[in-house]
C-alpha positions as CSV (number, residue, x, y, z in Angstrom):
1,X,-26.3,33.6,11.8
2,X,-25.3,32.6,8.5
3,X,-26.6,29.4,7.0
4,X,-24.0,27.1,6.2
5,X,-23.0,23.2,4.8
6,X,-22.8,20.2,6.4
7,X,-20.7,17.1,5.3
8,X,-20.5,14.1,6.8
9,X,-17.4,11.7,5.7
10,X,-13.8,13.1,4.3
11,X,-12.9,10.4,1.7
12,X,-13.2,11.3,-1.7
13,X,-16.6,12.3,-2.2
14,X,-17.1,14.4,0.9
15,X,-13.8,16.1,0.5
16,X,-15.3,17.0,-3.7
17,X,-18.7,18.2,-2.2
18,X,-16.8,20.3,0.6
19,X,-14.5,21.8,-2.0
20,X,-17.3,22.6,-4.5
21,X,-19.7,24.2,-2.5
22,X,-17.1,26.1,-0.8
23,X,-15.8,27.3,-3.9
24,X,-18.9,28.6,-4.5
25,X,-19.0,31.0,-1.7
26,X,-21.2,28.9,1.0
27,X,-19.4,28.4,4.5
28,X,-19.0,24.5,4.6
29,X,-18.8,22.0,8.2
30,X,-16.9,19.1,7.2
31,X,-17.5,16.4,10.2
32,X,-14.8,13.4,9.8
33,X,-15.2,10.7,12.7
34,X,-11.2,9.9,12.2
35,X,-8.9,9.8,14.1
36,X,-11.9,9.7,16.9
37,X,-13.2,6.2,15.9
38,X,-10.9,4.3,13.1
39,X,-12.8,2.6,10.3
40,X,-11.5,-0.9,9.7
41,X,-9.7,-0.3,6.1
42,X,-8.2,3.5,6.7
43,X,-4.9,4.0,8.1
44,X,-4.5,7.4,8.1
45,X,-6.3,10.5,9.4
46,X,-6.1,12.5,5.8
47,X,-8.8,13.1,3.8
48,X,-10.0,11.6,0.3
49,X,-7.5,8.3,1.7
50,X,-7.3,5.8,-0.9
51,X,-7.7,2.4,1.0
52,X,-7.7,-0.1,-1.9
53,X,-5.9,0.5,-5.7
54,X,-4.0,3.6,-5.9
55,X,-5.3,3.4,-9.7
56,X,-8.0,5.8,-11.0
57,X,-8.3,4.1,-14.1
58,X,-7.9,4.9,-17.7
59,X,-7.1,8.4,-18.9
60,X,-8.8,8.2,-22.3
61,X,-11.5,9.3,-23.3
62,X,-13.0,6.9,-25.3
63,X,-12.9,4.6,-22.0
64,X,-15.9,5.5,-20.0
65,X,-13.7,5.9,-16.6
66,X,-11.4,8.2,-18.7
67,X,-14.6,10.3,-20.0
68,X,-15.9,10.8,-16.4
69,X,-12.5,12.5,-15.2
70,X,-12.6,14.3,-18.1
71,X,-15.9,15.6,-17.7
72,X,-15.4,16.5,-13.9
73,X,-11.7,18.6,-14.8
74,X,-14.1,20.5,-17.1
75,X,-16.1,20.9,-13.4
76,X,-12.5,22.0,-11.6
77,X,-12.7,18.7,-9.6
78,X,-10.6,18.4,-6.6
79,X,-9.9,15.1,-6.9
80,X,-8.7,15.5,-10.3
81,X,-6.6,18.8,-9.8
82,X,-4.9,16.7,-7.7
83,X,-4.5,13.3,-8.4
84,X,-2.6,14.5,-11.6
85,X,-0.3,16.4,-9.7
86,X,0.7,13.4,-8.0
87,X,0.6,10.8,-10.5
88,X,2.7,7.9,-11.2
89,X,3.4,6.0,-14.1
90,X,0.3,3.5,-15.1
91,X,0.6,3.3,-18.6
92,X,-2.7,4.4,-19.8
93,X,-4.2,4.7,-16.9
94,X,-4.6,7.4,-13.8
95,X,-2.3,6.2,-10.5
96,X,-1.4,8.3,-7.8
97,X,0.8,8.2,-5.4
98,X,-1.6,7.5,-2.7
99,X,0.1,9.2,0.6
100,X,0.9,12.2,-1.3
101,X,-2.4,12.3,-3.2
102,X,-4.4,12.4,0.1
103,X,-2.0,14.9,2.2
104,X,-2.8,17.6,-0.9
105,X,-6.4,17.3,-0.4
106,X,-6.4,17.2,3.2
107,X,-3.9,20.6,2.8
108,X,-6.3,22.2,0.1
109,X,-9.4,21.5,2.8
110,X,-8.0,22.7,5.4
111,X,-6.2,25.8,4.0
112,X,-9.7,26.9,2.5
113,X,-11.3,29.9,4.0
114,X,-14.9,28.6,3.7
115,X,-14.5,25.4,4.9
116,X,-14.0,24.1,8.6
117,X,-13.3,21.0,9.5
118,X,-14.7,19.3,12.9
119,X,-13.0,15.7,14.1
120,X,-16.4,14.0,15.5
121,X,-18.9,10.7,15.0
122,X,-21.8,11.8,13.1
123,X,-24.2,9.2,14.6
124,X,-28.1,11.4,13.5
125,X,-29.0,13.7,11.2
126,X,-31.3,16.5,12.4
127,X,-34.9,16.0,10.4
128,X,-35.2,19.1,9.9
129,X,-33.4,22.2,9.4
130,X,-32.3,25.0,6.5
131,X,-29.0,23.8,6.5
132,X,-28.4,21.1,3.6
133,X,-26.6,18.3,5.2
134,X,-24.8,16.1,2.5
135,X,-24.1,12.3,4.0
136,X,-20.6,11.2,2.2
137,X,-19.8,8.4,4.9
138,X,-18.9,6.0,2.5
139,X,-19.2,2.1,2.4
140,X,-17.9,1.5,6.0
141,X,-20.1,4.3,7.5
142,X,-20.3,3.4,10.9
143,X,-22.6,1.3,12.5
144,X,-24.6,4.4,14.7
145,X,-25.2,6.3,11.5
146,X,-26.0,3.3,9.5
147,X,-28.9,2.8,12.3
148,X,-30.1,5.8,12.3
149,X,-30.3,6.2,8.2
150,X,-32.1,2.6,8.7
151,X,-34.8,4.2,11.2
152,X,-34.5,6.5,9.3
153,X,-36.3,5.8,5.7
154,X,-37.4,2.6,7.0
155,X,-35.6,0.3,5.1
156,X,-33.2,-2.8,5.1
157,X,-29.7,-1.5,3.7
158,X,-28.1,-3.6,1.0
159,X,-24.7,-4.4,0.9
160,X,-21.6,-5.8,-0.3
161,X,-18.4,-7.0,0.5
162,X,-15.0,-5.2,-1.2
163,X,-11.8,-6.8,-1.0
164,X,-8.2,-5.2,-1.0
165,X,-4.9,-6.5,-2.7
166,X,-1.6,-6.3,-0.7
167,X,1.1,-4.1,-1.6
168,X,5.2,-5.3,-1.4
169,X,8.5,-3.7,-1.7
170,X,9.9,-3.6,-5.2
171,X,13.8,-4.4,-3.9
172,X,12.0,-7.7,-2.8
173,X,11.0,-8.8,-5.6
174,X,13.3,-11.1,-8.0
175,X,14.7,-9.1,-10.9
176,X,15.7,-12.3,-12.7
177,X,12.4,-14.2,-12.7
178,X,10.1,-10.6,-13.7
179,X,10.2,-8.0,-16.4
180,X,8.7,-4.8,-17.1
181,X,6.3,-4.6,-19.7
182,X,3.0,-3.2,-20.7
183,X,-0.1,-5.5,-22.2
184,X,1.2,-5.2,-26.2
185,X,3.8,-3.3,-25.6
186,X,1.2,-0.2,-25.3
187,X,2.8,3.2,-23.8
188,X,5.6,2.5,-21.7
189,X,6.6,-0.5,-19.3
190,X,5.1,0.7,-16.4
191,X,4.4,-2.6,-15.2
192,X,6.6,-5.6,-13.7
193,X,5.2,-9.1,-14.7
194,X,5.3,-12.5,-13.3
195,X,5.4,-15.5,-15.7
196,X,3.9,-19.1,-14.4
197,X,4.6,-21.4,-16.7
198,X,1.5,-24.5,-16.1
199,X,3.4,-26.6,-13.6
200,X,4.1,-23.4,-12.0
201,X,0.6,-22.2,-12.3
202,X,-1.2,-25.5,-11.4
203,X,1.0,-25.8,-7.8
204,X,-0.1,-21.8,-6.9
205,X,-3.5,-22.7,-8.0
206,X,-4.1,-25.1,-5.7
207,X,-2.6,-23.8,-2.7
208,X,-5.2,-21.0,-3.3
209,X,-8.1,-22.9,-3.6
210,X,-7.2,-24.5,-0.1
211,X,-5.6,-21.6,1.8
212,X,-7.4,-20.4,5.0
213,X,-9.9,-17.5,4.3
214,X,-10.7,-15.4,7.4
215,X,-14.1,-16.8,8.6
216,X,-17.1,-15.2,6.9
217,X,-20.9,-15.7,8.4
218,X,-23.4,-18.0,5.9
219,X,-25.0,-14.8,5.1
220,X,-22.1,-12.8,4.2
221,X,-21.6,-15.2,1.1
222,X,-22.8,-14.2,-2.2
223,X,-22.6,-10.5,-1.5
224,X,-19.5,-9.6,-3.7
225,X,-19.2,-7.0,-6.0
226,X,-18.5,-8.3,-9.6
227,X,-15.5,-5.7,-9.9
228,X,-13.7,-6.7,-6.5
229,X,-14.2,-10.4,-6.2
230,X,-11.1,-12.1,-3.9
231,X,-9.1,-13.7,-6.1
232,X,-9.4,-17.0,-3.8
233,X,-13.4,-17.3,-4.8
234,X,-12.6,-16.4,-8.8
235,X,-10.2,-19.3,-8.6
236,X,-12.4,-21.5,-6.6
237,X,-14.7,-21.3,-10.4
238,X,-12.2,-23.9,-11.7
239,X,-8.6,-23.5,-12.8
240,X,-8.1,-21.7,-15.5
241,X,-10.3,-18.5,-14.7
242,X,-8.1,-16.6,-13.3
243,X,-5.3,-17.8,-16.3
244,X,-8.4,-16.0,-18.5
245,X,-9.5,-13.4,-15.7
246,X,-6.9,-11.1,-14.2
247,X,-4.0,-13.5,-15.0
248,X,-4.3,-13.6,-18.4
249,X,-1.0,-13.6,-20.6
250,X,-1.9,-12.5,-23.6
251,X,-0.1,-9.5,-24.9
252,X,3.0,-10.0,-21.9
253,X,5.4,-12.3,-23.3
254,X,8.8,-12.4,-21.0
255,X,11.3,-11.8,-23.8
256,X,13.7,-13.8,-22.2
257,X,11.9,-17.2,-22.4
258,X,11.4,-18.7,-25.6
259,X,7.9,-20.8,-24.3
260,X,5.3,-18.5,-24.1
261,X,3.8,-17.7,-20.5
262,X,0.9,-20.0,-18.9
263,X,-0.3,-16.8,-16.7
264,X,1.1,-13.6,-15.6
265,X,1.1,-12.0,-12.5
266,X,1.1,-7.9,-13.1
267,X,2.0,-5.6,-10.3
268,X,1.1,-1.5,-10.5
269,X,3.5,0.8,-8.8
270,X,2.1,2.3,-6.0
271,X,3.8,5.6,-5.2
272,X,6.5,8.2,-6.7
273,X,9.4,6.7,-5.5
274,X,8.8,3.7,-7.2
275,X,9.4,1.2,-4.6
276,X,6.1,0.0,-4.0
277,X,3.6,-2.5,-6.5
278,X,0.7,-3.5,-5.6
279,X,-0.5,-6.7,-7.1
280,X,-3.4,-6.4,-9.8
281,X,-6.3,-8.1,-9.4
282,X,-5.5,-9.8,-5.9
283,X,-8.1,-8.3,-3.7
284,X,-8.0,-11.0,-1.1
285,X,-9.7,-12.5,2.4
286,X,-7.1,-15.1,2.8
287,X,-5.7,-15.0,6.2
288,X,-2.2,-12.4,6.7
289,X,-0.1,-15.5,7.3
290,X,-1.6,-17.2,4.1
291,X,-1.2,-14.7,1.9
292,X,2.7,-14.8,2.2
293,X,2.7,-18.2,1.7
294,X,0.5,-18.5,-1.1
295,X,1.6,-15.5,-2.6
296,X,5.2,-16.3,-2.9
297,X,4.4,-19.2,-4.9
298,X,4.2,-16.4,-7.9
299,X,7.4,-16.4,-9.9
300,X,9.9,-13.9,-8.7
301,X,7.5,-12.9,-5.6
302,X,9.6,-15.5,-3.4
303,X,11.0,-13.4,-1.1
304,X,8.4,-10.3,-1.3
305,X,8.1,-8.2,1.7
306,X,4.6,-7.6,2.6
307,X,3.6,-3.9,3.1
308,X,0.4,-4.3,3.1
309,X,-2.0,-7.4,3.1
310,X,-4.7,-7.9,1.5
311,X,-8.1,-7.2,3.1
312,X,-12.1,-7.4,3.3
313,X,-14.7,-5.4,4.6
314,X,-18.2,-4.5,4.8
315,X,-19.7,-2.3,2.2
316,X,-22.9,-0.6,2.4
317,X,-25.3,1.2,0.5
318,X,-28.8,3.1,0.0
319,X,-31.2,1.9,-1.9
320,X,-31.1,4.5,-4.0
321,X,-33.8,4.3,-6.4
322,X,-36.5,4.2,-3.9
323,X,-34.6,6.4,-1.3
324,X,-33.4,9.5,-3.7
325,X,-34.3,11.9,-6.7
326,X,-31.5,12.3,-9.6
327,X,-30.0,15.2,-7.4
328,X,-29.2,12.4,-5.4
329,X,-31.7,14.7,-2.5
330,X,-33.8,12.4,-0.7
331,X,-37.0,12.1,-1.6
332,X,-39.1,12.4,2.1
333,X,-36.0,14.6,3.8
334,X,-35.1,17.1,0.4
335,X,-32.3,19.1,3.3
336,X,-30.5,15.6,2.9
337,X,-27.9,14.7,-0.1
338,X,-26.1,11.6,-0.6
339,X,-22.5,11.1,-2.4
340,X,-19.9,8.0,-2.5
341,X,-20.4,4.4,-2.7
342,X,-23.3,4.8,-0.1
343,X,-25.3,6.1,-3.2
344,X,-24.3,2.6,-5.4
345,X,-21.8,3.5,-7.0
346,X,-18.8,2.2,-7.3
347,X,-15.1,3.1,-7.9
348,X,-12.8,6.3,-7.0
349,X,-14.2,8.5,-9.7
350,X,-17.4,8.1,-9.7
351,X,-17.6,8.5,-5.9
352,X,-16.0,11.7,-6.1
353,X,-18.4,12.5,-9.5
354,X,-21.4,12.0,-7.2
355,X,-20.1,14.3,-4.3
356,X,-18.8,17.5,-6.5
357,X,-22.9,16.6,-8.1
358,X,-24.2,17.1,-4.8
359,X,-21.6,19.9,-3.6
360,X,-23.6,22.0,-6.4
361,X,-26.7,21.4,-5.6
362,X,-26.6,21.7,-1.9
363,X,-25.5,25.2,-2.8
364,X,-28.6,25.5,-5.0
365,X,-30.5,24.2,-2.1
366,X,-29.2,27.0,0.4
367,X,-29.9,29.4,-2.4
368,X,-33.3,28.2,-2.9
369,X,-32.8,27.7,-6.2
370,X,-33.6,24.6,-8.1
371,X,-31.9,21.4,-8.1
372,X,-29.9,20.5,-11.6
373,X,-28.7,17.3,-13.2
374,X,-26.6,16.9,-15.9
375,X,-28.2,15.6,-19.3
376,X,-28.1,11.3,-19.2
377,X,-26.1,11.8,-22.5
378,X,-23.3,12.8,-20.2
379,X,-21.1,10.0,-18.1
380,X,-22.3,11.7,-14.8
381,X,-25.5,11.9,-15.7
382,X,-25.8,8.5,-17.2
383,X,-24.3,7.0,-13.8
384,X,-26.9,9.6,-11.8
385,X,-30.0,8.6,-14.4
386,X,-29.1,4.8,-13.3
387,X,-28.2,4.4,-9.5
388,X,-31.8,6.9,-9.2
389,X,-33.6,4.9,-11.7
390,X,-33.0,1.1,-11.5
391,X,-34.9,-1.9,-10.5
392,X,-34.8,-1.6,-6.4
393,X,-35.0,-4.7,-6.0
394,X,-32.0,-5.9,-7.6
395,X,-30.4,-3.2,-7.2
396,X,-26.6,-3.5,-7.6
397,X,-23.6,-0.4,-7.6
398,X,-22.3,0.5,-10.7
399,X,-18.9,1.7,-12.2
400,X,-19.2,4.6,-15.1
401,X,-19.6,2.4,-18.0
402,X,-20.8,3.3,-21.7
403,X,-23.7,0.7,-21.7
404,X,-26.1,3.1,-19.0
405,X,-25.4,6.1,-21.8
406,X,-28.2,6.7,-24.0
407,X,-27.2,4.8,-27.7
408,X,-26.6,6.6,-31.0
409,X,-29.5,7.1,-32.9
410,X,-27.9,4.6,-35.7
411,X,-26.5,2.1,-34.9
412,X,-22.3,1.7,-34.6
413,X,-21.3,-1.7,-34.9
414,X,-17.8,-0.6,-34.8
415,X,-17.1,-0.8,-30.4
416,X,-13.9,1.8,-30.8
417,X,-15.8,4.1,-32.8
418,X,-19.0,3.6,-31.0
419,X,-16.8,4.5,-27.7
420,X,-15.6,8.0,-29.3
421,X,-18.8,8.8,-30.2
422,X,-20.1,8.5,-26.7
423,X,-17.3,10.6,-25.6
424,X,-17.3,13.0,-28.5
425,X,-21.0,13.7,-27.4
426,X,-20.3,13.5,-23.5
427,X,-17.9,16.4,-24.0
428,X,-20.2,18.5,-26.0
429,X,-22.7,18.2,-23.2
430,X,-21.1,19.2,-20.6
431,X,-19.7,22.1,-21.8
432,X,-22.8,23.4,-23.0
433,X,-24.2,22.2,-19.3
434,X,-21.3,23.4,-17.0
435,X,-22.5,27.2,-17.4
436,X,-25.9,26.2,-15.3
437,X,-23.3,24.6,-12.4
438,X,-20.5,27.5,-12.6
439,X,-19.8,29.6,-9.6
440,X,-20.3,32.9,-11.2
């Protein structure tokens, strides 16, 4: 019988480590637990499901989360492929529609003749066999799997708590309190903005800061991820962070007001038809009932209706630089890959990054061939160099980011300049790399 793939977990990386090692001729098992067993932030049964922004950040280059997408289309990414076939407009950055984003992967799976697709808990992995098996679970892998990984390498899983903002109807919101604009009036006015002025701002503020959380254990505190901290703890700093944090005004002057804004309130559209915006920077644990109340405190959000709320949940992750090699193959099982946030890191992108990374090499793996890595001085290999190589002990997950790339050898002091040369050399890299990673 014909050796083939195993991959457990259908969100974006799994679906990018299905896709590429199917691509590449080997017959691939994808094992999704939904609809079986729900998770507690997916609310769909599609794959690659995008359960918190619909934004895949910045499109350029000379950003570090525009240099990794550009460096996996030069891979034939999935994920890419199709998120800009069902884009939406972001300004400068990468949004997708997010229903129509994950129904084209899920139809690109499940049309493809090397992949099949099995609705069922993974809850063990078998210690040994010839078949790779690459674990794409994610952060809210369940609780049976989690156990077993846990007995599994013998030790305690780290973890951390992401929050998601809510999303509301854009025929709700006030037209004559918000305005579209971008931050500088850069690209178009994708955006719509909500002025405070400070008595406006001081009133939301501390309705915030004394709105009902849902309850959280003593232990669960402290656990947050820097990126996705609930707005209600960055305002519980004191009152002007978030006024300098995500609420900042500069750059998004309402033109109708001659005063100058105290904060502003942005909100992203969420799908092609334009009539849903989720609110930027609002990740949240406040109670559903709070949210509303609180959140309609924002100018021009008065009578928002509430598609979504915001929400919390567990994340969890491997300690990766004790548990894996730079293939991201553990060390003591080598038939076992890792991909997604379960490896540390963090975001969209580099989740999918790491499972087209191991999609390749599990492949390789199969083929008895040996493992590959891209160079450090890539973004993907940067991100693989750190999550494999950093202090396990404090070990934290990391977003694609230009300060885990190997420096210049002199010095830039200019940051724009220094940016494009990172991604000048990223580029170069990988197309002299791809060739080891290519199908043919």
């Amino acid at each position: 019988m014909e050796h083939c793939i195993h991959v457990v977990g259908g969100g974006l990386a799994g679906s990018e480590a299905a896709w590429q090692a199917a691509n590449r001729g080997a017959k691939v098992v994808l094992h999704e637990m939904r609809p079986l067993k729900a998770s507690p932030a997916h609310h769909s049964v599609n794959f690659a499901e995008l359960v918190c922004s619909n934004s895949l950040k910045s499109s350029k280059t000379d950003n570090a989360a525009g240099l990794l997408k550009e460096e996996m289309r030069k891979l034939d990414s999935l994920i890419l492929r199709v998120a800009d076939a069902n884009q939406v407009p972001a300004g400068q950055a990468l949004a997708v529609d997010r229903d129509a984003f994950a129904a084209a992967v899920t139809q690109a799976l499940e049309q493809h003749p090397n992949i099949s697709i099995i609705r069922e808990e993974v809850a063990s992995l078998p210690l040994q066999s010839a078949e790779p098996w690459i674990v794409a679970s994610g952060p809210l892998t369940s609780e049976s799997l989690l156990q077993h990984l846990q007995s599994l390498f013998g030790e305690e899983h780290l973890y951390f708590y992401d929050a998601a903002a809510p999303i509301v109807t854009a025929e709700s919101l006030d037209s004559e309190k918000v305005y579209r604009a971008s931050r500088y009036d850069k690209g178009e006015a994708d955006y719509i903005n909500c002025s405070f002025n400070e008595e406006e701002y001081t009133r939301f503020w501390q309705e915030l800061i004394h709105a009902e959380q849902h309850p959280l254990h003593d232990f669960e505190r402290g656990h947050f991820f820097d990126a996705c901290i609930p707005v209600e703890e960055l305002a519980l700093r004191g009152k002007d962070t978030l006024a300098f944090g995500p609420l900042k005004p500069i750059g998004l002057r309402d033109p109708r007001k001659e005063e100058p804004p105290y904060a502003v309130v942005q909100l992203r559209q969420d799908n092609v038809a334009a009539d849903l915006y989720g609110l930027v920077g609002f990740q949240t644990n406040l109670r559903f009932s709070e949210q509303e109340r609180v959140f309609r405190l924002i100018p021009g959000l008065e009578h928002a209706e509430f598609v979504r709320y915001g929400v919390m949940h567990k994340n969890s992750f491997l300690n990766t630089p004790k548990l894996l090699t730079p293939a991201l193959q553990a060390k003591v099982h080598p038939h076992l890959f890792f991909a997604g946030q379960l490896t540390g890191v963090e975001g969209y992108i580099e989740s999918a990054a790491t499972g087209l990374l191991c999609g390749i090499n599990a492949v390789r793996y199969l083929q008895q061939e040996s493992m590959i890595v891209p160079p450090p001085q890539t973004m993907l290999g940067a991100l693989v160099y750190y999550v494999t190589h950093a202090a396990g002990k404090s070990f934290q997950p990391m977003n694609a980011v230009f300060g885990i790339m190997p420096p210049p050898e002199k010095k830039i002091k200019d940051k724009r300049q220094r940016n494009l040369f990172y991604a000048k050399r990223a580029l170069e890299t990988m197309e002299s790399w791809k060739s080891e990673s290519n199908p043919d």
